[in-house]
N, C-alpha and C positions, 0 to 999 in steps of 0.2 A: 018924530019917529027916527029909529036910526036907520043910520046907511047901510045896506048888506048886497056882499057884492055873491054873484053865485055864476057858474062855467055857463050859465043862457045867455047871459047878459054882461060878453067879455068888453071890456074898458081898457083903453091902453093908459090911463092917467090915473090908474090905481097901482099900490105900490107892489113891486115884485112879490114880494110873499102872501097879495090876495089875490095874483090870478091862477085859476085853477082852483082855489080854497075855496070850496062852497060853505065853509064855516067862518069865512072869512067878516068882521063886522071893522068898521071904522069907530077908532077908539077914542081920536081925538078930540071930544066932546064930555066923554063918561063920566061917571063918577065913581071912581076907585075907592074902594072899602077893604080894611083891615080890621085884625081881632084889635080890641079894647087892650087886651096884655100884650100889644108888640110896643117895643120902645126903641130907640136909636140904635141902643147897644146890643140889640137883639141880634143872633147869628144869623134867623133868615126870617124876612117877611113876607107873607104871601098876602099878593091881594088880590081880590076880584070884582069884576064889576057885569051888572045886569041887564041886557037891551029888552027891549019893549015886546019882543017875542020870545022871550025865554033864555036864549041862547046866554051862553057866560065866556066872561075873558079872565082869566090869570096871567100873571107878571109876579115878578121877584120884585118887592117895594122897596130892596135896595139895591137895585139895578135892572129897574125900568127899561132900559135901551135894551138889551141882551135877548128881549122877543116874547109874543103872546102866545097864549095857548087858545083854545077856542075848544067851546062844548056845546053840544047841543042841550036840549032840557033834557033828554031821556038819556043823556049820558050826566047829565049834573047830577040827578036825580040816583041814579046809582051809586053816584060816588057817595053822596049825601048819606044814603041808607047806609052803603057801609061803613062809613064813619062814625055812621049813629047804632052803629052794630060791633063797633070795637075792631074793623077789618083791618084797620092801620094804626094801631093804639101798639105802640112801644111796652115790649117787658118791663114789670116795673122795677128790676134789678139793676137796671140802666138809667134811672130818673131819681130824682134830686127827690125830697119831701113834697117841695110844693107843687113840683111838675107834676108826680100824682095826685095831686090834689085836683090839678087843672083837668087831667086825662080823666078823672072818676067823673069830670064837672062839678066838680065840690067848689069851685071858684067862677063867681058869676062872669062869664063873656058877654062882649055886644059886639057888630059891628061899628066901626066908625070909620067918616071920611079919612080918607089921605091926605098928608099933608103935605104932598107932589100933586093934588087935583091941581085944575088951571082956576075954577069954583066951588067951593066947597061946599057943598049943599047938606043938606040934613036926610037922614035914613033911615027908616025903622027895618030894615032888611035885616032880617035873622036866618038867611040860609045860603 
């Protein structure tokens, strides 16, 4: 199970940005997922990774160090629906052909492990 650190149960050997964070999870173990169409040359890769209580972590998968974000389920869960609601879907006066292709989901995505994991495990997580 993972580590989750919360203000009841303050630790002085956890790192400055999880005391006080009760969304705070230790990441060092995860298994970081990205979309299926991110590549090298991609401008930004977002990835997320899933603990055994719901909670979610995001990072920039090209530039790891720069810091996490932490959600809870009832805040992933939001984002989720609006995403799957069009809440952040780019005009498409601004996108390439295939980019709307991708944004309509006219192009099959998955996730897949990272290739910054420490173990790369296998995933069927689709959300």
């Amino acid at each position: 199970m993972d580590e989750q650190h919360t203000s009841a149960t303050p630790r002085s050997d956890l790192p400055p940005e999880a005391r006080g964070n009760e969304k705070w999870h230790d990441t060092s173990n995860v298994v970081w997922m990205r979309s299926s169409l991110s590549r090298d040359d991609s401008e930004a890769i977002v990835e997320v990774a899933k603990f055994d209580d719901g909670y979610r972590a995001i990072r920039d998968g090209k530039n790891p160090d720069k810091g996490i974000l932490f959600f809870t389920p009832e805040e992933w869960e939001a984002f989720v629906l609006g995403a799957k609601d069009g809440e952040f879907d780019i005009p498409e006066e601004y996108l390439t052909p295939e980019e709307i292709a991708i944004q309509r989901g006219e192009v099959p995505v998955t996730a897949v492990p990272s290739p910054l994991n420490k173990q790369t495990a296998p995933s069927t997580e689709s959300d």
